[in-house]
C-alpha atoms as a printed R data frame, in Angstrom:
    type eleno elety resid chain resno      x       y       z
1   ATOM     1    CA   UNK     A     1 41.414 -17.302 -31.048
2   ATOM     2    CA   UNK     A     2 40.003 -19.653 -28.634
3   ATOM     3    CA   UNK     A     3 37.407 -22.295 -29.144
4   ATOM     4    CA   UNK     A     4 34.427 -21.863 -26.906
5   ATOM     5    CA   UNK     A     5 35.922 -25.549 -25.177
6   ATOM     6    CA   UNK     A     6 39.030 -23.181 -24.104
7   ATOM     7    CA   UNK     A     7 37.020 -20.765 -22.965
8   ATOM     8    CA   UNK     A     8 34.963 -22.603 -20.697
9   ATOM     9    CA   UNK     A     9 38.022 -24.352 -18.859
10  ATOM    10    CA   UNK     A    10 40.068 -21.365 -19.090
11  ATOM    11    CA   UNK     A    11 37.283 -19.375 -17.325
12  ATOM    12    CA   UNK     A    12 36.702 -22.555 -14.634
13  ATOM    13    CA   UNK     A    13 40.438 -22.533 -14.270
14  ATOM    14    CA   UNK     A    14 40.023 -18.601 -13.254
15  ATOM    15    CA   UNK     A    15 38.008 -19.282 -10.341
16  ATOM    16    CA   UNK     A    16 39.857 -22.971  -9.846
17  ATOM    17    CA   UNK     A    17 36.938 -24.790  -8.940
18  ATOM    18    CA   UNK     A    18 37.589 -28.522 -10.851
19  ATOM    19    CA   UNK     A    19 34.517 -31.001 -11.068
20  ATOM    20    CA   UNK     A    20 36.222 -33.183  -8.164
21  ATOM    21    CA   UNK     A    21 36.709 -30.334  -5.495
22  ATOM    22    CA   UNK     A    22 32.870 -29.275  -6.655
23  ATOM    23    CA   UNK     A    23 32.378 -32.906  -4.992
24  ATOM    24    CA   UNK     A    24 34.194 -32.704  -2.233
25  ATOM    25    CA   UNK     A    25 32.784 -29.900  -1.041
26  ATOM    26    CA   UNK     A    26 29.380 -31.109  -1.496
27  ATOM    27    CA   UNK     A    27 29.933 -34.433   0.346
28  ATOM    28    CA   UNK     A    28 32.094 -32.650   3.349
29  ATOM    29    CA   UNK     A    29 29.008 -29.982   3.581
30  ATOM    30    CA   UNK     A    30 26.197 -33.222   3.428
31  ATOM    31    CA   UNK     A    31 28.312 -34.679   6.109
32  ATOM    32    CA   UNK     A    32 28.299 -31.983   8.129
33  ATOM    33    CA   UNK     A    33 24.955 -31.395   8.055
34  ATOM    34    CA   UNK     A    34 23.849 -35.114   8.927
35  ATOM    35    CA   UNK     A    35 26.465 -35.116  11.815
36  ATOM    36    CA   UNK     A    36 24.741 -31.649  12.755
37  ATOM    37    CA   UNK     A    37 21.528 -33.611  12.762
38  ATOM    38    CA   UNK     A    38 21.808 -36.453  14.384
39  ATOM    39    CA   UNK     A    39 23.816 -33.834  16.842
40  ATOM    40    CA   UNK     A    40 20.628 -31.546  17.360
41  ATOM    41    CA   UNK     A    41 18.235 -34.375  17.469
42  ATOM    42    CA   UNK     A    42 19.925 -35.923  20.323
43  ATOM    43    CA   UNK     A    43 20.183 -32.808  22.630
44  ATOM    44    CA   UNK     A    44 16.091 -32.182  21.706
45  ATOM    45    CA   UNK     A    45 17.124 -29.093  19.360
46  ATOM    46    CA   UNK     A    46 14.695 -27.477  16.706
47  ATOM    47    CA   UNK     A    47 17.788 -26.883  14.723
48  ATOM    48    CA   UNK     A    48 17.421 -30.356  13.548
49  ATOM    49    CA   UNK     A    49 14.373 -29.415  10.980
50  ATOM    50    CA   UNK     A    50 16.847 -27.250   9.338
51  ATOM    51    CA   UNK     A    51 19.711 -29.374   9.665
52  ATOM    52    CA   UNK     A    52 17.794 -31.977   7.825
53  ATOM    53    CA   UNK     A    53 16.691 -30.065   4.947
54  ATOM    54    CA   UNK     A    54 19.831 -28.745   4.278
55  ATOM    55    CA   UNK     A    55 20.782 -32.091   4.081
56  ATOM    56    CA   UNK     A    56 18.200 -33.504   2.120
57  ATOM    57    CA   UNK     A    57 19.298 -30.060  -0.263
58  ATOM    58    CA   UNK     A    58 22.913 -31.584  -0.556
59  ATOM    59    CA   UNK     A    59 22.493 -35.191  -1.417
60  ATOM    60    CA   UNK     A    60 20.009 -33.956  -3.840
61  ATOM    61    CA   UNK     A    61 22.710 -32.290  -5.484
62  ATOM    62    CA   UNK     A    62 25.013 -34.630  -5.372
63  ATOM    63    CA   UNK     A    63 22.591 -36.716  -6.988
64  ATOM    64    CA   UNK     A    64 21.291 -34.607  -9.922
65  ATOM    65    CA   UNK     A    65 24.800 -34.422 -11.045
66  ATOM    66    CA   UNK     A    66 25.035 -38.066 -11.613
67  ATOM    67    CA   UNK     A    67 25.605 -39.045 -15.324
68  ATOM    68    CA   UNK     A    68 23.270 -42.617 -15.135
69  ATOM    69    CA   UNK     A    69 24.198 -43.430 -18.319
70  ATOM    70    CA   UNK     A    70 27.842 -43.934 -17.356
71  ATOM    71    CA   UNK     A    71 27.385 -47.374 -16.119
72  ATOM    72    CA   UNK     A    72 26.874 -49.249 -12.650
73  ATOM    73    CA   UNK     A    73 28.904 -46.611 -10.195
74  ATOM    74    CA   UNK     A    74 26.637 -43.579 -10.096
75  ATOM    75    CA   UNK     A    75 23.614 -46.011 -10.287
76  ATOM    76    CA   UNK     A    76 25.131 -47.450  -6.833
77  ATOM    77    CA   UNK     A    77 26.090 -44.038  -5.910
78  ATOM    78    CA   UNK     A    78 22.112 -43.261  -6.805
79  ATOM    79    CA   UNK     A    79 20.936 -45.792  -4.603
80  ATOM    80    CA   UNK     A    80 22.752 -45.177  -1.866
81  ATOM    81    CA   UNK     A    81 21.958 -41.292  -2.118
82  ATOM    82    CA   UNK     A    82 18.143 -42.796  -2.293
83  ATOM    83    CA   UNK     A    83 19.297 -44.909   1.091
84  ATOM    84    CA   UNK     A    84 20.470 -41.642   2.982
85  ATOM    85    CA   UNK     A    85 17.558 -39.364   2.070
86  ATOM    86    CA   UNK     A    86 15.609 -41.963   3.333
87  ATOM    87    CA   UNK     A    87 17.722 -42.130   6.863
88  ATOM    88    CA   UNK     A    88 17.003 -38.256   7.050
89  ATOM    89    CA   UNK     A    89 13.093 -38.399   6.500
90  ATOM    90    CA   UNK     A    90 13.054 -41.293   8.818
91  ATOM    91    CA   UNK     A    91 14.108 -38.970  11.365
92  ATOM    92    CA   UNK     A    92 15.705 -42.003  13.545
93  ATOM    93    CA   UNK     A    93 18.937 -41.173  15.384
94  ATOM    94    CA   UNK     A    94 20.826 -44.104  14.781
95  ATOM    95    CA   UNK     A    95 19.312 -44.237  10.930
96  ATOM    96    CA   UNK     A    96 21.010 -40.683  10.395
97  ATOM    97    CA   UNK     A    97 24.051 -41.642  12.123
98  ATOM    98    CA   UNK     A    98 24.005 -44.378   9.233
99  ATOM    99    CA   UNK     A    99 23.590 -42.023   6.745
100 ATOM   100    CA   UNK     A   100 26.425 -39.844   7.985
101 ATOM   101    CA   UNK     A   101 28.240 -42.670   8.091
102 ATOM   102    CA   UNK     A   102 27.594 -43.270   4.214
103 ATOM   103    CA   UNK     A   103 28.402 -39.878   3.043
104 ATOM   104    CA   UNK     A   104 31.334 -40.036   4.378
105 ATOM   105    CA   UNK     A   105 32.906 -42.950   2.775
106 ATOM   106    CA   UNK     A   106 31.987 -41.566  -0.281
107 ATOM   107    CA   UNK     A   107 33.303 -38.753   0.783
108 ATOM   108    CA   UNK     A   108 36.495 -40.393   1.244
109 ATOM   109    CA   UNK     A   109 36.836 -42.500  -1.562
110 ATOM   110    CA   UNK     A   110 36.160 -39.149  -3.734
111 ATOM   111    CA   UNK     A   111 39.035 -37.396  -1.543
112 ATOM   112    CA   UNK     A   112 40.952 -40.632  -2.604
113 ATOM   113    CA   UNK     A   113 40.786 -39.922  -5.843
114 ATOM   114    CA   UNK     A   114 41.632 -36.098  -6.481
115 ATOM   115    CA   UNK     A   115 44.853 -35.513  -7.724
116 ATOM   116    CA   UNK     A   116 44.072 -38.507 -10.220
117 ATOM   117    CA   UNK     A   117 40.840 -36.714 -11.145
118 ATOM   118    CA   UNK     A   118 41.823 -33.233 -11.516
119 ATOM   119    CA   UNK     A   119 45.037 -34.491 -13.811
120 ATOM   120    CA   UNK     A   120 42.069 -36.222 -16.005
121 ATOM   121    CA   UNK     A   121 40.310 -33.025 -16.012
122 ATOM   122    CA   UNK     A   122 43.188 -30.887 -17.078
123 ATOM   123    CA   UNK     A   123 44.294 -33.779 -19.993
124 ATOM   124    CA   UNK     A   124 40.646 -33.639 -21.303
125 ATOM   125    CA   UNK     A   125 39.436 -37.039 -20.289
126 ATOM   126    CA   UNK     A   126 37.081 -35.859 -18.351
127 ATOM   127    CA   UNK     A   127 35.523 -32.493 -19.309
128 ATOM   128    CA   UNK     A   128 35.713 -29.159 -16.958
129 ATOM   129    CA   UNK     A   129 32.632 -27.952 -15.329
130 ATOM   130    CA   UNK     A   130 30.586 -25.778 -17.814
131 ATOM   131    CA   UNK     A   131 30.948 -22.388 -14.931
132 ATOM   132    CA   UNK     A   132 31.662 -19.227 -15.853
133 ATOM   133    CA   UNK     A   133 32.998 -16.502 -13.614
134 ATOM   134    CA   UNK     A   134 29.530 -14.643 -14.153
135 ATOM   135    CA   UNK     A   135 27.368 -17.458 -12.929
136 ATOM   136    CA   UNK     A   136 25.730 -17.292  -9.425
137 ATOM   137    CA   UNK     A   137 23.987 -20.157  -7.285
138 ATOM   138    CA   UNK     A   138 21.758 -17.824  -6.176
């Protein structure tokens, strides 16, 4: 019989999602949209508006799945988060630019890190993502 601990990684193993990949893909699609941003804002674009708040959407995430009380790195990670959401409200080309440029080295230092990170996850040092196969985002 399993203990509900198995069952929770075996069923995030089913749909192999690990908690690193999770933030990967949530820093690639915040980059994207800040590029996308600055992108439409320069060429005079409403797209920007949604651009922005899709962006806003993304760091927000990335930020309400930081553990605070695991010492000074996601506090800096939190502050800087803080720094880009305030680039995108400030609406200022070269500001967003800045905050594109943040998010993505994050971005790459995460990407840096991966194969360490997922071997963590699989040994138990760092625990799997509490997901089951029936949850939805919508």
């Amino acid at each position: 019989m399993r203990t509900s601990n198995e069952k929770v990684y075996q069923d995030h193993q089913s749909v192999g999602w690990s908690r690193i990949e999770m933030l990967n893909e949530l820093y690639g699609a915040a980059v994207d949209a800040t590029e996308k941003v600055a992108e439409a804002l320069s060429q005079g674009s409403p797209t920007a508006a949604s651009y922005r708040l899709k962006a806003i959407a993304l760091v927000n995430g990335i930020e309400s799945g930081l553990d605070l009380s695991q010492g000074e790195l996601p506090q800096r990670i939190q502050q800087l988060c803080h720094h880009v959401q305030q680039c995108l409200v400030d609406g200022e080309i070269e500001r967003i630019k800045s905050a594109a440029h943040v998010l993505r080295e994050l971005s790459e230092g995460f990407l840096g890190i991966k194969n360490e990170a997922i071997q963590l996850e699989e040994n138990g040092v760092i625990p799997p993502l509490q997901f089951s196969r029936y949850d939805t985002l919508a």
